[in-house]
KEGU-481084 format. One record per residue (C-alpha): x negated, y, z negated; residue number from 0. Coordinates in nm, 2 decimals, always signed. Each point is the difference from the previous one (the first is absolute). Layout:
// residues N
+--------+--------+--------+-----+
|      u |      v |      w |   k |
+--------+--------+--------+-----+
|      X |      Y |      Z | NUM |
...
+--------+--------+--------+-----+
END
This chain:
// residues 320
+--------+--------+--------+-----+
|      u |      v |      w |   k |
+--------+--------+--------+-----+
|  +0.44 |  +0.16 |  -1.32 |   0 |
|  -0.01 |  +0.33 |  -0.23 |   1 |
|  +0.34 |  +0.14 |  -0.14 |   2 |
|  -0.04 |  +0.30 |  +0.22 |   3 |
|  -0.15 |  +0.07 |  +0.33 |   4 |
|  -0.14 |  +0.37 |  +0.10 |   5 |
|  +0.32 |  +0.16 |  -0.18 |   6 |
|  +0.29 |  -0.27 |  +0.04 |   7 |
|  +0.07 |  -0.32 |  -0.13 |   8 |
|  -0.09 |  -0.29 |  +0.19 |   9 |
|  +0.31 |  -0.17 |  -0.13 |  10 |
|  +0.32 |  +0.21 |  -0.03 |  11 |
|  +0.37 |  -0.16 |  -0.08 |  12 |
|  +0.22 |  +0.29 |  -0.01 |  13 |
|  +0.31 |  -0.01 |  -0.29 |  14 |
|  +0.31 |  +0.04 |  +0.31 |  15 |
|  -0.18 |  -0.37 |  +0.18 |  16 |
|  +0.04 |  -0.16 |  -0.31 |  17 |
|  +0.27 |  -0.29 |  +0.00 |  18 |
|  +0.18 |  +0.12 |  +0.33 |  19 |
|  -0.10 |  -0.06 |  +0.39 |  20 |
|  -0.30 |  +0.14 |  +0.14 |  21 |
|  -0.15 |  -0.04 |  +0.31 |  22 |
|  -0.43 |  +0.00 |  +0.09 |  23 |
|  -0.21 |  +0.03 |  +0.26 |  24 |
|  -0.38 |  -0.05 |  +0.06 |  25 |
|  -0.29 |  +0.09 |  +0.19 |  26 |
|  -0.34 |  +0.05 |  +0.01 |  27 |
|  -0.31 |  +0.27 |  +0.08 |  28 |
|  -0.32 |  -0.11 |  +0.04 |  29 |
|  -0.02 |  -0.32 |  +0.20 |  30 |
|  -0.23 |  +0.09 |  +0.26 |  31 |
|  -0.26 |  +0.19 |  -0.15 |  32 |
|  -0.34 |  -0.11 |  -0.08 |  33 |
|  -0.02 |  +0.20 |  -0.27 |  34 |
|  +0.24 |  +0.04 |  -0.37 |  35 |
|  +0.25 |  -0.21 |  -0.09 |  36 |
|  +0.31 |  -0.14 |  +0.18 |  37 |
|  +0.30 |  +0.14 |  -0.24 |  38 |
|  +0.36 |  -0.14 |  +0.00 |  39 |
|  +0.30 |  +0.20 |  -0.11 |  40 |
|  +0.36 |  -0.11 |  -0.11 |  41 |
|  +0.28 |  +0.28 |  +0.03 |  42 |
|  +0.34 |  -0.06 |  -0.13 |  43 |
|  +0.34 |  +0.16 |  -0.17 |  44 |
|  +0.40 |  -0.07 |  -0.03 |  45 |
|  +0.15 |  -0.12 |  +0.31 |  46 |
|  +0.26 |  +0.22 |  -0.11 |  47 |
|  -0.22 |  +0.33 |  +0.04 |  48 |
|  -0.14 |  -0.14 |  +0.32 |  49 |
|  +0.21 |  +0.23 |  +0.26 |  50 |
|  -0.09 |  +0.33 |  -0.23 |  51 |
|  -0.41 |  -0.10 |  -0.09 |  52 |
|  -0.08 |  -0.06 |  +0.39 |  53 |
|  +0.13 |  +0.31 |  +0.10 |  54 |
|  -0.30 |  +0.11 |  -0.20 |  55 |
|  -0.22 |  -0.04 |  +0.35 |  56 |
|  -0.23 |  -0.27 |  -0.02 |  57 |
|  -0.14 |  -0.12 |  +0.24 |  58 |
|  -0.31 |  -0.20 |  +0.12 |  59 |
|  -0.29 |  +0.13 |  -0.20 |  60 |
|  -0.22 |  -0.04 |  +0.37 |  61 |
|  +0.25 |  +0.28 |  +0.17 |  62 |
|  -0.02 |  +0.22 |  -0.29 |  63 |
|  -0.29 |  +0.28 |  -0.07 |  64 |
|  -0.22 |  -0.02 |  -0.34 |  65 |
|  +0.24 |  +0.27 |  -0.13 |  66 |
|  +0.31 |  -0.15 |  +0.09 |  67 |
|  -0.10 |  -0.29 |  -0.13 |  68 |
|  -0.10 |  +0.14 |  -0.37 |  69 |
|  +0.30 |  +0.17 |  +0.03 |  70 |
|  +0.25 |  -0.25 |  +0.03 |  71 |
|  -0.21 |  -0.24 |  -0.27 |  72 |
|  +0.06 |  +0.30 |  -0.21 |  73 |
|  +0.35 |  +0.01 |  +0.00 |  74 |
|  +0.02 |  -0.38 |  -0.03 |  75 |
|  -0.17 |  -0.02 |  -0.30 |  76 |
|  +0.20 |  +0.27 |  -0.14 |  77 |
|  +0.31 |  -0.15 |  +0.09 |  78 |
|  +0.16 |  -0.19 |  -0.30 |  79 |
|  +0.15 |  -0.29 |  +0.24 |  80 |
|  -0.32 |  -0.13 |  +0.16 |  81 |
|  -0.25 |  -0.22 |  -0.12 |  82 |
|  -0.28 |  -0.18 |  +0.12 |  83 |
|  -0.28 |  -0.22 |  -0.03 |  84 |
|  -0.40 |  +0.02 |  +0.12 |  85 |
|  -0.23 |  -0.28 |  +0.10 |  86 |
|  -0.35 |  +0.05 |  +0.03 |  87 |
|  -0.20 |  -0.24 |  +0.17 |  88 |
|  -0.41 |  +0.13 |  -0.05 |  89 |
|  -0.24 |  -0.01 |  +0.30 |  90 |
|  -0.20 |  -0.20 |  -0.23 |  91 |
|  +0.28 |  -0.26 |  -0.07 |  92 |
|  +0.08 |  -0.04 |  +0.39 |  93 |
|  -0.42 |  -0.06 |  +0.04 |  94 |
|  +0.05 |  -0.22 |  -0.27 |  95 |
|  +0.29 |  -0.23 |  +0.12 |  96 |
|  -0.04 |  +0.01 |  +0.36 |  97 |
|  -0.39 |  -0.03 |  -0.02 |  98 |
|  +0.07 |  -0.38 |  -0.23 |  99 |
|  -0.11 |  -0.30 |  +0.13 | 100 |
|  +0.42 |  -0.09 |  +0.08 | 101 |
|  +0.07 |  +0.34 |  +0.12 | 102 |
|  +0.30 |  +0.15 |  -0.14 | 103 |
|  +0.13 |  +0.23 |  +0.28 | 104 |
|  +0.12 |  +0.38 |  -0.02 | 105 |
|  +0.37 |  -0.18 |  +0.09 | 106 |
|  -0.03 |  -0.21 |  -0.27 | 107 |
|  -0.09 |  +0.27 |  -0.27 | 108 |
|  +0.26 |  +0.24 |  +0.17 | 109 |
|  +0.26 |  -0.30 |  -0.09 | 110 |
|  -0.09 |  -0.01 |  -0.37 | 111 |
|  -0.04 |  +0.36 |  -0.05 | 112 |
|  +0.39 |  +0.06 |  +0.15 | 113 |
|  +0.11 |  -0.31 |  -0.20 | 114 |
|  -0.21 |  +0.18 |  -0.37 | 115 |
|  +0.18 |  +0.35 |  +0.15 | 116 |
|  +0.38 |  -0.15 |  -0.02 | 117 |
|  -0.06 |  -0.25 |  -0.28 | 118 |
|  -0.06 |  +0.27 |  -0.21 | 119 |
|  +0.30 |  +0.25 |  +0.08 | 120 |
|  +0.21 |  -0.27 |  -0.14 | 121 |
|  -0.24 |  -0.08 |  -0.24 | 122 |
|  -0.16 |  +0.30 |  -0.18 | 123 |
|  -0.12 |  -0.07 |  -0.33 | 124 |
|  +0.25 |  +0.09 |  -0.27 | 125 |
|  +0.28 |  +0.02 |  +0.23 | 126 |
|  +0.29 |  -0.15 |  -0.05 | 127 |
|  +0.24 |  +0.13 |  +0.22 | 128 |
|  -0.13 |  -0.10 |  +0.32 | 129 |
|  +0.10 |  +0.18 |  +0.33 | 130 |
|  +0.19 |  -0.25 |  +0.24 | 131 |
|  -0.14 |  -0.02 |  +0.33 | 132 |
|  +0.19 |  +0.01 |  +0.32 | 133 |
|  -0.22 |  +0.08 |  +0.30 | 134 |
|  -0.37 |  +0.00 |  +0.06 | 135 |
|  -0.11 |  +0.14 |  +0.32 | 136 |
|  -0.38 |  -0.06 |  +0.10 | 137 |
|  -0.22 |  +0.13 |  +0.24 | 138 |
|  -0.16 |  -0.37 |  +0.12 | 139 |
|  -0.31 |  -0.13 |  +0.00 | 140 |
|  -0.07 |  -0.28 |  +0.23 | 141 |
|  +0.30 |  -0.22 |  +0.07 | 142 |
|  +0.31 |  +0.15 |  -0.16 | 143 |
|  +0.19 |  -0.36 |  -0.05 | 144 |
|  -0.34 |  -0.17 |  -0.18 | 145 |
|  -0.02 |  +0.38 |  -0.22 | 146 |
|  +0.34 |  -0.07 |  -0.06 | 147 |
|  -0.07 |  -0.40 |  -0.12 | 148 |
|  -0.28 |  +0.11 |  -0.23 | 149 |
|  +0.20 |  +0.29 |  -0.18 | 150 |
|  +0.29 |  -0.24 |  -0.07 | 151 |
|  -0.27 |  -0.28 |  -0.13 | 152 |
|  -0.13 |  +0.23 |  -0.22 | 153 |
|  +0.30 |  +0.20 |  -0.14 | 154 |
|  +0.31 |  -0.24 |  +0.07 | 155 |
|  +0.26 |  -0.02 |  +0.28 | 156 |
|  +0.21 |  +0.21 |  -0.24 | 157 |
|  -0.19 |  +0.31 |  -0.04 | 158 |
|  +0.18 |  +0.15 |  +0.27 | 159 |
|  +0.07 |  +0.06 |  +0.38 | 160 |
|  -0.36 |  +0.08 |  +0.18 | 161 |
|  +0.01 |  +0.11 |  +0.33 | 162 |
|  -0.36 |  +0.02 |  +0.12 | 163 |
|  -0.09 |  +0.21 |  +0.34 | 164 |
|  -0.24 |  +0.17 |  +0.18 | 165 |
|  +0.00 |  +0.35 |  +0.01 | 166 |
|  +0.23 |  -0.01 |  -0.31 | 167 |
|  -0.19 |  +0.33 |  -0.13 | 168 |
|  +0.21 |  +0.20 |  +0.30 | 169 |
|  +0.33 |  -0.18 |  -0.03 | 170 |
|  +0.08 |  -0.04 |  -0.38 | 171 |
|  -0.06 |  +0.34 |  -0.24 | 172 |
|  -0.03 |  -0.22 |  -0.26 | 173 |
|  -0.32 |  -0.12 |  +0.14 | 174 |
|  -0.10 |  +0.30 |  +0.10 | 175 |
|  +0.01 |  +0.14 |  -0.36 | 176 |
|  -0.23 |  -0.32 |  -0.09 | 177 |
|  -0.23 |  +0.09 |  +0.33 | 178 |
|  -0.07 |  +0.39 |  -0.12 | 179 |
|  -0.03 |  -0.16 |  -0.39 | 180 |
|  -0.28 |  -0.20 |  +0.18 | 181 |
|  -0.21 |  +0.20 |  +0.18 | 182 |
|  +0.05 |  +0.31 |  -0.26 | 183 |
|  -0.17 |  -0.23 |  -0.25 | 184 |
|  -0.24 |  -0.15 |  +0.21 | 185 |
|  -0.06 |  +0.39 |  +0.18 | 186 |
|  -0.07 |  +0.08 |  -0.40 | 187 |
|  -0.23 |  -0.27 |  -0.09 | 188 |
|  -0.23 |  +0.05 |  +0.27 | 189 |
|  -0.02 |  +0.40 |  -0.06 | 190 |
|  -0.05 |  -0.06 |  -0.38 | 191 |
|  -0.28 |  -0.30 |  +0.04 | 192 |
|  -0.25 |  -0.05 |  -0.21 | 193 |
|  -0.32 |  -0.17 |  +0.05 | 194 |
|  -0.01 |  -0.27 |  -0.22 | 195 |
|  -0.37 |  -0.16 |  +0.02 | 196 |
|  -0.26 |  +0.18 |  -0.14 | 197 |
|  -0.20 |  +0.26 |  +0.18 | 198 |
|  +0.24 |  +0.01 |  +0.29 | 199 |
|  +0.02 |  +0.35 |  +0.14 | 200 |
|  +0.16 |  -0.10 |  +0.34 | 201 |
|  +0.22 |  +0.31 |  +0.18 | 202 |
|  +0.36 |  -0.05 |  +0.09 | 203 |
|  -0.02 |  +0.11 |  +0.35 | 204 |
|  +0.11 |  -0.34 |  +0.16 | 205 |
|  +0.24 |  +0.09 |  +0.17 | 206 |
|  +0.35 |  -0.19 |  +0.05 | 207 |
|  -0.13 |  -0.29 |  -0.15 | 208 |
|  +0.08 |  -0.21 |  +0.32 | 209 |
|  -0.31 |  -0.22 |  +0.17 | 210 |
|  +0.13 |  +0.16 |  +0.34 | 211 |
|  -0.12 |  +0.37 |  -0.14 | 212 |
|  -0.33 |  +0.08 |  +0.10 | 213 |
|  -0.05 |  +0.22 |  -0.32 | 214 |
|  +0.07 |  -0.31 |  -0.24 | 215 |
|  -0.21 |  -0.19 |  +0.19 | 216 |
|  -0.32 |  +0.24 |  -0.02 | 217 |
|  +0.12 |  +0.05 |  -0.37 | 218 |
|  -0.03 |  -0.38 |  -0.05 | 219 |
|  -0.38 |  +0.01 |  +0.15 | 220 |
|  -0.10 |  +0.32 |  -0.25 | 221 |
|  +0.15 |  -0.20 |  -0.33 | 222 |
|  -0.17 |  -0.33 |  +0.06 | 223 |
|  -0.18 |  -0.10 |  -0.28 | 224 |
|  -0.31 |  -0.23 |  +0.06 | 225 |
|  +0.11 |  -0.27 |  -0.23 | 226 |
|  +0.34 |  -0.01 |  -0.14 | 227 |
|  +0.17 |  +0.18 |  +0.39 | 228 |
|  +0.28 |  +0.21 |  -0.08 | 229 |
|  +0.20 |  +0.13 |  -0.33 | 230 |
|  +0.27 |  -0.19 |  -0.10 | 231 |
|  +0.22 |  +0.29 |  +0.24 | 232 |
|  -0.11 |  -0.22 |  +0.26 | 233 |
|  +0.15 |  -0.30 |  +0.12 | 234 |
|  -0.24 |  -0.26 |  +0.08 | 235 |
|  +0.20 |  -0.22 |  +0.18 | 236 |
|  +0.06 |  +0.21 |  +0.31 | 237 |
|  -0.20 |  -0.10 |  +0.28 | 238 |
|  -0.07 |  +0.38 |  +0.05 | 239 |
|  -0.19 |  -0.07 |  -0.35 | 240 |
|  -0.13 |  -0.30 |  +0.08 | 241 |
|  -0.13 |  +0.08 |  +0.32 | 242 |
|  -0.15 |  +0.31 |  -0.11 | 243 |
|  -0.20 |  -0.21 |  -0.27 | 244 |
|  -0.06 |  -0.25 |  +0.25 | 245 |
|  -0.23 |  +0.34 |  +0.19 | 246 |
|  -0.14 |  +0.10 |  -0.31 | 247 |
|  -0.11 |  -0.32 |  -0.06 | 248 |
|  -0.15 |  +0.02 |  +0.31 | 249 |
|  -0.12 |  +0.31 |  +0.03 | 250 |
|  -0.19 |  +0.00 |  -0.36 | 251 |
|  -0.21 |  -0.32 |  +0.13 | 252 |
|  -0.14 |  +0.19 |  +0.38 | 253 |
|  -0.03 |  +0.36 |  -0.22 | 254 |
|  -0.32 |  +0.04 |  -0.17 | 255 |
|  +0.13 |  +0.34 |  -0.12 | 256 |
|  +0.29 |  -0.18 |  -0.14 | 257 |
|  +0.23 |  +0.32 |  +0.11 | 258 |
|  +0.35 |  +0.04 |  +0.14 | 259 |
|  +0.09 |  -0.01 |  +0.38 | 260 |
|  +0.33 |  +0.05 |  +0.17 | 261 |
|  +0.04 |  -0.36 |  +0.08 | 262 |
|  -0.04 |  -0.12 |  -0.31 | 263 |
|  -0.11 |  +0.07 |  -0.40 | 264 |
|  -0.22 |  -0.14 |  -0.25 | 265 |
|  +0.18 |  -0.35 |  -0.15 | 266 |
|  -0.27 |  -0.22 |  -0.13 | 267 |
|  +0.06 |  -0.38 |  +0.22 | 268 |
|  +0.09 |  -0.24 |  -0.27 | 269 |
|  -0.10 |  -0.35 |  +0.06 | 270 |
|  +0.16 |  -0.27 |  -0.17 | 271 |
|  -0.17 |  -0.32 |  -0.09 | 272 |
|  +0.29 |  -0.20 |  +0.13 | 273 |
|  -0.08 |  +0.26 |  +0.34 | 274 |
|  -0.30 |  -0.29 |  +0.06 | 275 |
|  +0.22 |  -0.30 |  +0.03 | 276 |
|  +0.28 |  +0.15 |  +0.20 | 277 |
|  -0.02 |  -0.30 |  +0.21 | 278 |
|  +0.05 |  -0.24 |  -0.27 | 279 |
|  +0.36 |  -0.12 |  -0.02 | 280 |
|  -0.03 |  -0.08 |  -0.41 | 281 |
|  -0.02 |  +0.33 |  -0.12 | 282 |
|  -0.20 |  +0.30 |  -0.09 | 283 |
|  -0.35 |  -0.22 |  -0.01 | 284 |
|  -0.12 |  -0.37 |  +0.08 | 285 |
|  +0.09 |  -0.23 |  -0.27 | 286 |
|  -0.40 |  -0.10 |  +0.02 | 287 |
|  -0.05 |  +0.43 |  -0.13 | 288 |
|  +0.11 |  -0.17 |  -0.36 | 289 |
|  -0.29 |  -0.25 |  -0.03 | 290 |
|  -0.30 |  +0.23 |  +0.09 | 291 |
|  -0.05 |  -0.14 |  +0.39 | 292 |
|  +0.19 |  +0.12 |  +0.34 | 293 |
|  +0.03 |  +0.35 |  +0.08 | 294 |
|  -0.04 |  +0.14 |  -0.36 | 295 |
|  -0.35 |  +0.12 |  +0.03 | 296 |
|  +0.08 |  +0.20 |  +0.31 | 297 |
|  -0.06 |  +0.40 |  -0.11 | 298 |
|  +0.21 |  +0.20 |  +0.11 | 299 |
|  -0.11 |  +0.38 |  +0.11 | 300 |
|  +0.04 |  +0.28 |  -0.19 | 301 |
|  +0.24 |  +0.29 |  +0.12 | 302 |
|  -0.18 |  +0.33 |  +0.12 | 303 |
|  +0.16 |  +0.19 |  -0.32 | 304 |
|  -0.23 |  -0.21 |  -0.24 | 305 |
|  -0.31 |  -0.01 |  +0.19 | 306 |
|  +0.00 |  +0.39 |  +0.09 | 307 |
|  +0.01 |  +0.06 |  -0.36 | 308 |
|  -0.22 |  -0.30 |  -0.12 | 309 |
|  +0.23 |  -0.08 |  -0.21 | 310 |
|  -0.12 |  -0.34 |  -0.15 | 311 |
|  +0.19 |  -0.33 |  -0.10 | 312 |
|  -0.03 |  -0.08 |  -0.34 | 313 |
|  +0.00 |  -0.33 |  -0.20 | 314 |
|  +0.06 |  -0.10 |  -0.37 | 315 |
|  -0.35 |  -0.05 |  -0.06 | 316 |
|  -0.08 |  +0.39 |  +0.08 | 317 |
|  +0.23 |  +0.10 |  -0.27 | 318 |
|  -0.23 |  -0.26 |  -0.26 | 319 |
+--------+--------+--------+-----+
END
């Protein structure tokens, strides 16, 4: 994770938290989407300055307007008794972790990027006055009491008090400063994207990001590239994804014009070898596949994509 992050440090430990009582909370923007990346935020400052810092307005960053919003992150950056802490988790690393052969679930990364979040306000390199922490308060994800039995697993039963709740965004300021640090950086990140493959040139126009919004949707079927699907903006382990690669698929096999339609785009189908012994209980092919007999002579048919543009297979005797 970089130093800084669009203008502010993703890790700020403010002189007036050092070696006294602080208190944190912790929420989230971006959990939903099928697009970006799902960012957690820690907020925190003395529990001595608590009554005077929430009179500052915070509030739940959903019930505020963009302006409000950049307004209040303003002044709480400014402010010389807050701190807080950013976790970014990528698109590509939730398509990457949830998309494993184990699975790793979005509950389970949203418990060890909470757990990085704290660990480090109490931890900072080259600090050696540590703040002491009180209170956490958390907006919950899943079951508050096993959110509750991971945290203390991975930072000890002495960290401090954690209450975990829904709705926690709306009930404790403290997470509602972490909730508008949250989606102000994720808001940010999204704005300022840049295509990182080669040769993309996709627009931005997708909308709210959300598989329930029509315009994302129809912005998913435009940026569908034939071989490789989506940018790494894209989260491929959505069934909104996966389903619309699952019609492209489709779609590019019955299309001789190999275009776009509204029900679906233009994924190549990918067929696995292991695809041809689905039934077989032992693996990804027949054990008889290693020694030359069985099924190992079966061809398989080439995708549409390859045939269209006669692309041929090559071996290492074409290259002698």
């Amino acid at each position: 994770m970089s130093e800084k992050l669009y203008g502010w440090k993703t890790v700020h430990v403010p002189e007036s938290c050092k070696g006294v009582d602080i208190v944190i909370g912790v929420d989230e923007a971006g959990r939903g989407p099928v697009l970006g990346p799902l960012v957690y935020a820690a907020a925190f400052w003395p529990v001595s300055e608590n009554a005077e810092i929430i009179k500052m307005g915070f509030d739940d960053s959903k019930q505020l307007k963009e302006g409000e919003r950049d307004k209040l992150l303003a002044q709480l950056i400014g402010h010389p008794s807050i701190g807080w802490v950013i976790e970014e988790i990528t698109a590509e690393s939730v398509s990457e972790e949830m998309l494993r052969s184990t699975p790793i679930s979005l509950n389970v990364l949203s418990y060890d990027a909470v757990i990085r979040a704290l660990r480090t306000i109490v931890t900072p390199i080259g600090l050696e006055n540590p703040p002491i922490v009180t209170d956490v308060f958390i907006d919950t994800v899943g079951d508050p009491d096993y959110y509750k039995s991971r945290l203390i697993a991975g930072l000890g039963a002495d960290y401090g008090n954690f209450t975990i709740e829904k709705k926690a965004d709306s009930k404790f300021k403290v997470v509602s400063a972490a909730s508008i640090v949250a989606k102000v950086t994720r808001d940010t990140i999204i704005r300022n994207w840049q295509w990182k493959e080669a040769g993309i040139t996709n627009d931005k126009s997708f909308g709210s990001g959300y598989p329930s919004d029509d315009v994302c949707v129809q912005w998913l079927l435009r940026s569908q590239q034939p071989l490789f699907g989506y940018p790494n903006l894209v989260r491929f382990s959505w069934g909104t994804t996966k389903e619309l690669l699952s019609k492209g698929s489709s779609h590019s096999k019955n299309n001789s014009n190999n275009t776009k339609s509204s029900s679906g785009g233009s994924a190549v189908s990918v067929q696995w070898l292991c695809d041809e012994e689905e039934n077989d209980t032992a693996g990804c092919a027949n054990i008889s596949s290693f020694f030359g007999t069985g099924n190992a002579t079966k061809k398989q048919k080439r995708s549409h994509f390859f045939t269209k543009r006669k692309i041929q297979r090559l071996s290492r005797s074409s290259f002698q």
